[in-house]
N, C-alpha and C positions, 0 to 999 in steps of 0.2 A: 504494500500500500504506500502510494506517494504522502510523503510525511507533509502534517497538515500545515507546515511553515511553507511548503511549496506548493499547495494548492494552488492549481490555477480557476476553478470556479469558486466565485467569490461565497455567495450564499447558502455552499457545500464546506467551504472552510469554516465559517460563522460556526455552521449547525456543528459543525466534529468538535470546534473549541467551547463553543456557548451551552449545548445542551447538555452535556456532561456539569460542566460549571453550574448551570440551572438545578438540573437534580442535585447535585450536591448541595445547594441553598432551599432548594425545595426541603430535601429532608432535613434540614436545621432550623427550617420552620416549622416542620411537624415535631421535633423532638419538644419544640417552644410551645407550642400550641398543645402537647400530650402532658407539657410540665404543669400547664394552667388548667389543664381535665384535671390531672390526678390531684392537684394543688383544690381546687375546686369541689372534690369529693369531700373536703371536710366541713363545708357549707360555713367557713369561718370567711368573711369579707375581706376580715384582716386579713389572713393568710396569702390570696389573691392580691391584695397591696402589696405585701411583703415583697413578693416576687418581682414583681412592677417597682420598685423602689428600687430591686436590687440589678435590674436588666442593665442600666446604666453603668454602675460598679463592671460588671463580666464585658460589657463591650470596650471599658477603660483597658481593662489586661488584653483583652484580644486586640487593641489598639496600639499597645507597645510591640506586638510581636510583625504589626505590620510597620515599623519602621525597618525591622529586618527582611522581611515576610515580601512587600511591598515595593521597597528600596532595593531588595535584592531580584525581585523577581523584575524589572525593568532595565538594570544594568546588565543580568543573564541577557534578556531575549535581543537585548539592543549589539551584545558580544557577539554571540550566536549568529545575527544578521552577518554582523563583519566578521564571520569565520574564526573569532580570536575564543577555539573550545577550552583553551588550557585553561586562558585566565576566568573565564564563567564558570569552571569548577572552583579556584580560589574561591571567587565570590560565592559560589555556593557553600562550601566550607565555614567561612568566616561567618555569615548570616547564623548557621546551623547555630555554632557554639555561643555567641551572642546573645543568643533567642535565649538559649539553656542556661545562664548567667543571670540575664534578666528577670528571668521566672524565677529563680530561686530567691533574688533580690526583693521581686514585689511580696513573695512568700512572706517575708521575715516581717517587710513594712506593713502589708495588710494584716495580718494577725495582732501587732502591736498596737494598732491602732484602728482597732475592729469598731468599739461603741461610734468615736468621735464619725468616722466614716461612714456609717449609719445614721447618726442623726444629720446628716450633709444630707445626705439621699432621701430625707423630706419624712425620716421615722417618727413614729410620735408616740405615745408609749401605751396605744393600744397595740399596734405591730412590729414595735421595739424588737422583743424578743424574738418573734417571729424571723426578724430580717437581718439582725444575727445571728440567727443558726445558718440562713442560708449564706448568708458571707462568709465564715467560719471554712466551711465546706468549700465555699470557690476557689479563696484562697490557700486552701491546704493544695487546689490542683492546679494552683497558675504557671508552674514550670511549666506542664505536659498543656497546658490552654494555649501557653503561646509555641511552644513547639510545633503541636497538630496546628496551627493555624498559619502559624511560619510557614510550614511545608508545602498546605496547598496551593500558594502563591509561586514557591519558587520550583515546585514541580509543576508547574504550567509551563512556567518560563523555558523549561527543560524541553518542552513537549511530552511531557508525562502524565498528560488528560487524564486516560483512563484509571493512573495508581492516585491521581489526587484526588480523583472522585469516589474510588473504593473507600478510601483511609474515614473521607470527610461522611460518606454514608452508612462506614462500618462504627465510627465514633459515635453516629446518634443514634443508629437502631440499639444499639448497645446501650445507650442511654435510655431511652423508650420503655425498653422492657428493665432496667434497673427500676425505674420511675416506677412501674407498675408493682414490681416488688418491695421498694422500700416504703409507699404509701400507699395505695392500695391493700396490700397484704400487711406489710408489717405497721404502717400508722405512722410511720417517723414525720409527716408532714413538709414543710420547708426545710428543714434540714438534709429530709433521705431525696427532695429534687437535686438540689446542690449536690449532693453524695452522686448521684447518679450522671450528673454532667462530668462533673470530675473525673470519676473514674471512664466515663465516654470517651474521653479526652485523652486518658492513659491508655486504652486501646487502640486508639487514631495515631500516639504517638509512637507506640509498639512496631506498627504497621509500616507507619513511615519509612522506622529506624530499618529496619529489614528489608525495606524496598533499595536503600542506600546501598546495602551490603550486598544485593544483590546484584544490583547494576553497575559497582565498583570492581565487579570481578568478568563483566563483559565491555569489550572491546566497539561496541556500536551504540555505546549510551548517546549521546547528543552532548552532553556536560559529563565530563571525569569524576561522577561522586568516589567519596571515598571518607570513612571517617577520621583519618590522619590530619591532623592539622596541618594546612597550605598557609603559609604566609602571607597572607592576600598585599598589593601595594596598598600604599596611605592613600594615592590618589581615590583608589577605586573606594576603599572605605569611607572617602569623605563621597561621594557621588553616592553610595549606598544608602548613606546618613542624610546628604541632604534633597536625596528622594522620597525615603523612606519619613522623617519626622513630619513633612507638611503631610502624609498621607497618613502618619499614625491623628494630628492633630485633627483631620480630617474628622475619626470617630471620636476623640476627644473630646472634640466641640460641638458633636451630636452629643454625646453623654452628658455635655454641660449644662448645654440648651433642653433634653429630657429632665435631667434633674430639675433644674425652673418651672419647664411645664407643672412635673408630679406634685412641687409644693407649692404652685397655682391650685393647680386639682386640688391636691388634698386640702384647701381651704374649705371645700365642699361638703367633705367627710369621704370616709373608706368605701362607703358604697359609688359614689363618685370614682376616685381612683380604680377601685372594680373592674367598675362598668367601660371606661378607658383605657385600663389594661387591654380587656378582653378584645376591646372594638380596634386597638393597636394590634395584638398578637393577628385577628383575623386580617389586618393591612400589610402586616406584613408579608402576606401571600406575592399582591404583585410586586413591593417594594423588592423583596430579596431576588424573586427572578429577573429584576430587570441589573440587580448586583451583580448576579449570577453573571448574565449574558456581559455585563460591560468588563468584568473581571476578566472574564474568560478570555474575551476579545482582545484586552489589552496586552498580552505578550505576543497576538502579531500583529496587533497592528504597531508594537517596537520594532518587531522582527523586521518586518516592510519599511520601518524608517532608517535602522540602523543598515540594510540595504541599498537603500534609496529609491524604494519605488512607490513612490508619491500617488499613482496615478490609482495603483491597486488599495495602498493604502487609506486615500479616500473612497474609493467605493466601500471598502469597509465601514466605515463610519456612517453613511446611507446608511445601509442597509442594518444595520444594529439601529440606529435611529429608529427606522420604519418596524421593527419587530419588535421594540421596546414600545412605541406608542401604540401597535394592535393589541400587547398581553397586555397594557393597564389599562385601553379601553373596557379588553372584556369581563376584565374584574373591576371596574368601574360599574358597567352595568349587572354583573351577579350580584353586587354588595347594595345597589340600591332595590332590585328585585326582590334578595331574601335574607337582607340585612336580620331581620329580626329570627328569621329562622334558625340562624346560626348563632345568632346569641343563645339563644333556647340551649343549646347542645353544655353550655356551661352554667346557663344560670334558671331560678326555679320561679323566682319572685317575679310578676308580670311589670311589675316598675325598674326593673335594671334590666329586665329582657328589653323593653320598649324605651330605656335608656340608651343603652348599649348598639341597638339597630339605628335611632337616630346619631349618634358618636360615628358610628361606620360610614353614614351615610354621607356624612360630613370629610373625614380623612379620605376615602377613595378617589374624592371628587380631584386630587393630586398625581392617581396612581397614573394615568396616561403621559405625565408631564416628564416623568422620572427616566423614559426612557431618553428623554435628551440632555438632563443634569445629569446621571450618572456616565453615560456614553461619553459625554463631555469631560467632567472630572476622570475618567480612565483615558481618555485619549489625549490630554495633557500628561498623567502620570507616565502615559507608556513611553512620552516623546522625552522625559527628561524632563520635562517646562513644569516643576514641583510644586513653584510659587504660584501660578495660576491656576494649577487642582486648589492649593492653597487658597486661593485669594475667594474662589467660587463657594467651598466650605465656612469661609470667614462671614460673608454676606448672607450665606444660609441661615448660620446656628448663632451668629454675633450681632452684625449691623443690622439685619430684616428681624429675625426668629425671635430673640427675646425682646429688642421689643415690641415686638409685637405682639406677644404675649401679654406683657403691662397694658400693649394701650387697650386690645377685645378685649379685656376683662375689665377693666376700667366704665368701657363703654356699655358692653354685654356678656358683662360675667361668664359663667362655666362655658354658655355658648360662643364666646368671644374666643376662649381659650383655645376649645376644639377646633375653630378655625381657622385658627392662626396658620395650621400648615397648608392647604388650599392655598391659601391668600399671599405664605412665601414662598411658593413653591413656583403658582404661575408667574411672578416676579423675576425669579430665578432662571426660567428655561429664558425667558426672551435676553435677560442676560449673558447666558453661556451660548448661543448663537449669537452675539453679536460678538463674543470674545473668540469665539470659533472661526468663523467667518473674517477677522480681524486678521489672526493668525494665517490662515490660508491666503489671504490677501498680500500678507507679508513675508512668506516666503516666497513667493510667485514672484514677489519684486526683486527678492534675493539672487532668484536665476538667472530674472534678465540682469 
């Protein structure tokens, strides 16, 4: 099979890199959505808060791992263009042990600093305890969180599609059915979710480790893994670093902007945050495929820049555009259809059911937008251009997001709140087309 760096049909290349990517986000939304079933069977409000408070905290750790994750998987596929295999096994190398450094580090600080950390994240001391147990539990697995999360970024970059997507789908079915055992059967609550992510995470990074060692000992890998430590240069470490930190800031300042929202909401009370949780976990259906797809995409559409070929490279970009705006249409129109049906599956009371369906109805109304912010923000990341994924993250979750937060709820309380993302969202696409379009303008000028 012609390796999908050299595919020449453009929208057969998409589908080998994107779908794979997809289902791998797909099932990290069901393991999310199977955490709040089973999290939900204890018919505690609070406990549903709990989770929702702590979502922010786990995308923090999985946001340091893409400073190496992220950073490194854009300097591989951009090597890899230019034929330089040695040095993108370095780079993959150096990422590796980094990652596992980092983890151990945030290990030691989030335990130390477990309460303070939870009351940031909007706890109040009816879900206090609740949302320590599950932070307890995250952090005990943040080494192997950023490892497995590390990995699937920079075995894209590898061309290693199909082991990124086993690890990343073998990680949450494993979580799924821990989730079902440790609450369900045994009752541990928010605690045995968290237990069960963690240890999800330690099997994904199991998998990884042994994909390494396999491919180190064959002579037709794409990139020279190998777990020996390579020397990586400074140059390339600081390029790794300063691709990788505007991209870890990226979820940073999603978590920060979430955190704001949640102690918005929870002014409300816990059945509010609930009802928001849930109408979030169900948004995140088209949000993450449209992550899926742009993640995916963005180690060739490096590969094709570090290359040089412009011409295929933008087609790519089309055409991920146009399959990002058809998957958020059509969960745009499912969620206003059977918004409330689907609250039903988590909740019992007809007032946070008929809550929860209005909440959705509201967030979806973004999901079509996402496929040109996110497409956008990956196809600066892949190009090297850090500062401008950068700068489009900053206007999201800083200069538009929160406040806009303060001013809807000022004006129109909780419903102000809820849609605030709608409202930064369409702002946002017509910004990153004209910063797109800027760009391609300005290289164009470059040639002549």
């Amino acid at each position: 099979m012609t390796s999908v760096f050299e595919e020449k049909n453009i929208p057969k290349a998409i589908m080998r890199v994107g779908l794979p990517a997809m289902l791998g986000q797909l099932t990290t939304l069901i393991y999310n959505i199977a955490d709040t079933f089973f999290v939900s069977l204890t018919k505690e409000p609070a406990t549903i808060a709990a989770v929702t408070l702590c979502a922010p905290i786990l995308l923090i750790i999985m946001s340091i791992a893409c400073i190496f994750g992220m950073g490194g998987s854009s300097v591989i596929a951009r090597l890899l263009g230019e034929k330089k295999n040695e040095e993108s096994g370095a780079a993959m190398n150096f990422c590796v042990y980094a990652m596992a450094a980092a983890g151990v580090l945030t290990l030691v600080l989030g335990l130390l600093f477990l309460q303070p950390l939870a009351k940031i994240s909007g706890a109040d001391a009816e879900n206090m305890a609740y949302t320590c147990d599950y932070l307890k539990w995250i952090f005990a697995g943040a080494p192997f969180i950023m490892l497995a999360n590390g990995f699937v970024h920079l075995f894209r970059s590898a061309g290693m599609i199909r082991q990124s997507t086993v690890g990343l789908v073998l990680g949450n079915v494993i979580n799924m059915i821990l989730d079902y055992i440790f609450i369900a059967i045994w009752g541990w609550g928010t605690a045995g979710a968290a237990l069960a992510t963690s240890l999800g995470f330690v099997c994904a990074t199991v998998y990884y480790m042994v994909c390494m060692i396999r491919e180190s000992s064959g002579e037709t890998a794409p990139v020279p893994l190998t777990l020996k430590p390579l020397p990586p240069k400074p140059v390339m470490i600081r390029n790794i670093v300063s691709i990788g930190i505007p991209g870890a800031l990226i979820t940073v300042l999603m978590s920060v902007s979430n955190i704001v929202l949640n102690n918005y909401i929870s002014i409300y009370g816990s059945d509010a945050v609930a009802s928001y949780g849930i109408a979030y976990k169900l948004d995140m259906i088209p949000i993450l495929l449209s992550v899926g797809l742009s993640q995916g995409v963005a180690p060739l559409t490096g590969y094709c820049y570090g290359g040089n070929e412009k011409k295929k490279m933008s087609d790519i970009i089309k055409y991920t555009v146009l399959y990002g705006l058809a998957i958020g249409a059509v969960f745009t129109a499912i969620f206003i259809l059977f918004g409330k049906l689907l609250a039903a599956i988590f909740l019992t009371e007809d007032v946070l059911i008929e809550q929860t369906g209005y909440f959705l109805r509201i967030l979806c109304l973004s999901a079509p937008l996402l496929g040109v912010i996110n497409t956008m923000t990956s196809y600066f990341q892949a190009l090297g251009k850090a500062l401008k994924s950068l700068s489009i993250t900053i206007l999201r979750n800083a200069v538009l997001f929160i406040p806009g937060v303060i001013l809807l709820n000022h004006f129109w309380k909780l419903n102000g709140v809820i849609a605030a993302q709608p409202v930064v969202e369409a702002l946002l696409t017509v910004i990153c087309l004209l910063m797109y379009f800027r760009d391609i303008n300005a290289g164009r000028k470059q040639q002549v």
